[in-house]
N, C-alpha and C positions, 0 to 999 in steps of 0.2 A: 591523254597525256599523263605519266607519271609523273607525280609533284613529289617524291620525295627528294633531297637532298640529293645528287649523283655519287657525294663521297659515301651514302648508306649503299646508294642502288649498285656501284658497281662491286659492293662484295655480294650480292645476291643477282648477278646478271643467270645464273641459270634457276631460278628460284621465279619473283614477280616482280622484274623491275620493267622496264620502257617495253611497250609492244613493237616490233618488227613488221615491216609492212608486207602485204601481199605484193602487193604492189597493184540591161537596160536603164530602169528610171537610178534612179540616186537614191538611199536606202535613209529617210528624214532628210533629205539636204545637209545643211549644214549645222541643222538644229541639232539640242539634244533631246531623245526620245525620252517620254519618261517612262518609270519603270511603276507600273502597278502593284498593286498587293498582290494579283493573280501569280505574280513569280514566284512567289514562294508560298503558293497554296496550297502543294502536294508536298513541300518539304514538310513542312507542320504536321501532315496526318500522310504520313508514308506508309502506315502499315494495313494491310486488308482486315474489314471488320470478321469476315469468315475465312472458311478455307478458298483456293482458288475457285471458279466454276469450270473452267478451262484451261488449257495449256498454248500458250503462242507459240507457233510452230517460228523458231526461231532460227536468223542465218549468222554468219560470221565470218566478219571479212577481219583478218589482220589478226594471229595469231603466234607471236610472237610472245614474251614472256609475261609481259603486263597483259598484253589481247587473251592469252591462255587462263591468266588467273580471275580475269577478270568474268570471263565464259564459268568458268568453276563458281563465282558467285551467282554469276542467272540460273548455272543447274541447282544449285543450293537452295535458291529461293522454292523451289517446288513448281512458278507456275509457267515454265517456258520446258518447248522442246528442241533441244537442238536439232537443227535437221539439216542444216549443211553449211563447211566451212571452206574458206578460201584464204590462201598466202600467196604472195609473192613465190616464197620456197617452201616446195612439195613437202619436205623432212618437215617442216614447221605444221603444213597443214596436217599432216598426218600422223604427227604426234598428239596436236589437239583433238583430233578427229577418231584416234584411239580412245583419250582419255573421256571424249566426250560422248561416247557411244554412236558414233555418225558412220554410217556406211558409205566401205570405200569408194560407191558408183556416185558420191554427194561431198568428195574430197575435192578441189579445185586450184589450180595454182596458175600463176602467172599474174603480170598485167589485165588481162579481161578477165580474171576469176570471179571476181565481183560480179561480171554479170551473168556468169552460171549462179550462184548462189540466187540472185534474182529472179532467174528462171527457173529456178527450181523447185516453185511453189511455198517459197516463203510467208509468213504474213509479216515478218517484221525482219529487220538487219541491226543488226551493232557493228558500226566503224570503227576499228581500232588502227588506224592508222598513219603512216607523216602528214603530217594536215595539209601537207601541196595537194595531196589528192584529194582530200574530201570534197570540194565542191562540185567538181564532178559525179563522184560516186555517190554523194547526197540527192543531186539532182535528178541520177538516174534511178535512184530509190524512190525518189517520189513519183515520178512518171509511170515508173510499173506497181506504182498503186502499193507500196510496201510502207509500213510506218517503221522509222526511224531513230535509232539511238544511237550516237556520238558521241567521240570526246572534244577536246579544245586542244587549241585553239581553233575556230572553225574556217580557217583560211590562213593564206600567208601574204594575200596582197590582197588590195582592193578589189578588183573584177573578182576575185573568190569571194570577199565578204558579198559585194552584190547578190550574186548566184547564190550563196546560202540565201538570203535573204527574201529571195522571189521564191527559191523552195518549200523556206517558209510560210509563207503564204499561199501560194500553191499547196503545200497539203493540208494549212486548215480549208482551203477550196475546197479541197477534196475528200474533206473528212479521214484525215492520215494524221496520225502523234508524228511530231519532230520534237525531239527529247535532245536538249544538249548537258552532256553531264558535268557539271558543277558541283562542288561538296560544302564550300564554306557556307553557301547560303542553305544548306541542309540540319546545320549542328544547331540545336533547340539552343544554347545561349548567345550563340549569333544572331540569330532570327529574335530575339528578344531583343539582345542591343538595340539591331537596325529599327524595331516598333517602335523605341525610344527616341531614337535618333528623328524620326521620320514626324513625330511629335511632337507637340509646343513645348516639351518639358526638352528640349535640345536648344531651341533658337537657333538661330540663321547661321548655318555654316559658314565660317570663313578660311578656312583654312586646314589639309586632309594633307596627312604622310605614307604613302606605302611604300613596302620593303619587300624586295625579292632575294633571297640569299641562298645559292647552290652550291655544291660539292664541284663542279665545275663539269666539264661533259665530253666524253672521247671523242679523240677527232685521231685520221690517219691518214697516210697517203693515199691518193685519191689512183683509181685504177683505171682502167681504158672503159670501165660502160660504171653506169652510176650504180649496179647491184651492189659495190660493197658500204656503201653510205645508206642500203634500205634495211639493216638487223643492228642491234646490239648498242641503239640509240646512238649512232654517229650521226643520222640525217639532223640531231640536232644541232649539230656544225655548217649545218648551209642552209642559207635565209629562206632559197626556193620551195626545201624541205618541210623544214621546221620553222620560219617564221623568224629567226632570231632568239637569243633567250629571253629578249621581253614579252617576245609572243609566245613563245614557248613554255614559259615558266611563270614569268612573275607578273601572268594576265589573272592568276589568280586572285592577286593584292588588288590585280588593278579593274578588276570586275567587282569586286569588293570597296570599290569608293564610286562606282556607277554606283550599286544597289545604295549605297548612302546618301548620294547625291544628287541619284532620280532624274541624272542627267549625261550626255558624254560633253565631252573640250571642246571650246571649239579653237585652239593653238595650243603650239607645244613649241620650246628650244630649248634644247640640252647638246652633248656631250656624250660619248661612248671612244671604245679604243678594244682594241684584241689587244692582251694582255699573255698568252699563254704561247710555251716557244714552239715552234715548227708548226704552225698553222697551216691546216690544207683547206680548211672550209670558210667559210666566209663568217660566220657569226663572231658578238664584237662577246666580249668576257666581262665588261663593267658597262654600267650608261646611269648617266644623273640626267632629269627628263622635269620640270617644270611646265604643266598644265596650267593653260588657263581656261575658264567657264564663262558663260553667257552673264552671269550674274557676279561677274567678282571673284569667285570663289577660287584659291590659290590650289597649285595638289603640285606637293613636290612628290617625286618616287626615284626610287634609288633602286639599281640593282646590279648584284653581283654574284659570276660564275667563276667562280676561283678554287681551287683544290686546295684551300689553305687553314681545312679543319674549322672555319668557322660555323655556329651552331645555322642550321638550316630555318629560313622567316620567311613567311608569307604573309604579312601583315595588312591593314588599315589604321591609322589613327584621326579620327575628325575631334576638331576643334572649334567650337563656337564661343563665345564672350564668356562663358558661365561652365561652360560643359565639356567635357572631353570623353570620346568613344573609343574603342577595341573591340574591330570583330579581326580573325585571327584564324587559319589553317592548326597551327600548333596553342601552344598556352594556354593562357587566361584570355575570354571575351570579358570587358569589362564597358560599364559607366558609371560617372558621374558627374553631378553637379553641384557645384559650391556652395555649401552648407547643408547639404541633404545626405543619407546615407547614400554608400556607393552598390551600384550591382557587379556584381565579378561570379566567374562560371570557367571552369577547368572545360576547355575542349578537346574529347576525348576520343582517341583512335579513330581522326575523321579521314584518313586513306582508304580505311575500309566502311567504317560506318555510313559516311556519307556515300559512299556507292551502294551498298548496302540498301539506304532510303530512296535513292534514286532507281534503281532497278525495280524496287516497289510501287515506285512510283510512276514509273512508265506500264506497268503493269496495270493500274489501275487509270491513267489516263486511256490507254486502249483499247479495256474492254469497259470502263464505264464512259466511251464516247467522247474524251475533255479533247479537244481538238483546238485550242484557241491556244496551244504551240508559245505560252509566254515567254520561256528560254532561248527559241532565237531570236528573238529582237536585241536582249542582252548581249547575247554572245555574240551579232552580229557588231554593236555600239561597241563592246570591250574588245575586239578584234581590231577593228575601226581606231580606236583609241591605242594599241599597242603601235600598232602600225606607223599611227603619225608622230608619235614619241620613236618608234626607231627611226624615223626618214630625219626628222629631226634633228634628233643628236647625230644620226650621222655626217650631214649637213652641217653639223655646227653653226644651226642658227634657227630663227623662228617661219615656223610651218602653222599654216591653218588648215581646218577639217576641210572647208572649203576649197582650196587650191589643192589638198590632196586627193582629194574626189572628182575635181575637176582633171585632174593627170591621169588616175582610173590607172596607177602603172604596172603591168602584168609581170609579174617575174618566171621566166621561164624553166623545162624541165626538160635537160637532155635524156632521151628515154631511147635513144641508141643502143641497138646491141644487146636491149633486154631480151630476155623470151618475151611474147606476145600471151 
């Protein structure tokens, strides 16, 4: 998922903005899962002590603008080989598939590309694509014994978050990395904050603000088959697609008060509305969303996709009796505590940096064996959580994790008409 602001991304839509798609139990009940130090054990030492030993014979689904740029950072890194890519649209693949040195008999497009790419003797896959599909195409990377890198949001409804979540599990069964790519908990002053936070020198959380704020996100008339909502980030206009833009966008902020609070909601009621004129897609353009925790703990979050030049936030703020925290996509990460000096840290070009430590880092989970997969349980909990804050505010009124998981409700994907 591209997290920059959409008013940057769409003057660089041929450049690296949004990637273009190729095309059972109850995941903790109603608890919240906590989140170990293991989550961010490879963000802290992302970089390999030597040179590579090897090269991961790597595939790639979903090469679109962001899928392209982001493929250009695994070649960069030195220790992957591209060996075969997949898009929905041929032009797409075969533009990647030029620049990425992939030969054309390992080019693939359509709907099933994906599982040429699988068949193709991969050892590993990168999904770059509208998060309706991932749970499928996750699932079926781990069954053919592939270890896995993603982006987010990792579902768009419940039975997807499920299905991520057993494939998580399922490939540390099977000794397989499932890698989901998150950046704020990458950046060395965030991961400082959160050690504070997580610490007696914070005291007892009562009360967390996060901020989602976009450039707002193209939406068009909609055509007789769903191909023109899969390029050029419109699919982030319909919830089946993309999730909504709480799931979509500002699961960043709100992944970012899981890792704070070592916990997910267990209810939400808020507020949303589409806001922007000639709407063809479904997602709302504003939502105010009021979390509540097992323990008390309040978590307001706001967010808004509006094309109205407002500066682009992906924030956290936690609040305890004494203390107050900032970890942050953009700015200053910051703490403190009253009467002590404060810590503050400039967070610095974490669109790429933190992808940057994450491809290191799935590098080094694979071939030094880490298989205990701690990013999807997160990203399963923060999906989970955006989820019942959008059902929510749509609803205009209060939702528990509980009753949302008990409804388990599928949102569908006209796939009519497509190529196969």
């Amino acid at each position: 998922m591209d997290n920059r602001p959409l008013s940057r991304i769409g003057e660089q839509e041929s450049g690296h903005s949004r990637r273009s798609f190729l095309g059972g139990a109850l995941v903790a009940a109603a608890s919240g899962s906590l989140l170990g130090a293991a989550a961010t054990r490879a963000a802290e030492d992302p970089a390999p002590k030597a040179g590579p030993k090897r090269k991961i014979k790597l595939g790639w689904v979903g090469c679109g603008s962001r899928g392209s740029w982001l493929a250009g950072l695994f070649q960069k890194n030195g220790s992957y080989q591209m060996y075969a890519v997949a898009d929905y649209f041929p032009d797409a693949a075969d533009k990647c598939g030029d620049a990425m040195g992939v030969a054309k008999g390992r080019r693939f497009a359509g709907l099933s590309g994906y599982k040429k790419v699988l068949e193709s003797g991969v050892e590993a896959v990168a999904l770059e694509v509208p998060p309706g599909f991932f749970p499928e195409m996750a699932a079926a990377a781990v069954e053919a014994g592939v270890h896995v890198y993603m982006a987010k949001p990792v579902a768009v409804d419940v039975p997807g978050c499920l299905r991520i979540g057993a494939a998580g599990k399922r490939a540390t069964q099977r000794r397989q990395v499932f890698f989901v790519d998150y950046q704020i908990p990458t950046d060395p002053f965030n991961i400082e904050v959160a050690k504070r936070v997580h610490s007696a020198e914070m005291g007892k959380l009562l009360k967390m603000v996060t901020v989602g704020v976009s450039g707002g996100h193209p939406d068009q008339p909609k055509t007789a088959t769903l191909e023109s909502r899969l390029r050029n980030s419109v699919w982030a206009s319909d919830v089946a697609l993309g999730g909504d833009w709480i799931t979509a966008f500002d699961i960043h902020a709100i992944d970012a008060a899981l890792w704070l609070a070592g916990q997910r909601p267990v209810s939400a009621m808020g507020t949303s509305r589409t806001c922007r004129a000639n709407p063809y897609g479904d997602a709302r353009d504003i939502c105010d969303v009021v979390y509540q925790y097992a323990d008390g703990l309040e978590h307001n979050h706001s967010g808004m996709a509006l094309p109205n030049g407002a500066d682009g936030e992906l924030s956290c703020k936690a609040y305890s009796l004494t203390t107050h925290a900032v970890v942050t996509y953009w700015h200053k990460a910051h703490f403190h505590r009253r009467g002590q000096r404060e810590f503050t840290g400039q967070v610095v070009d974490l669109y790429t940096a933190g992808a940057v430590r994450n491809i290191a880092s799935f590098y080094q989970a694979v071939t030094g064996g880490h298989f205990e997969n701690p990013t999807v349980e997160r990203s399963v909990d923060g999906c989970l959580t955006c989820i019942l804050g959008r059902e929510a505010a749509a609803r205009q009124g209060r939702l528990t994790m509980v009753e949302l998981l008990k409804e388990n409700k599928r949102l569908e994907l006209d796939l009519s008409g497509l190529r196969t």
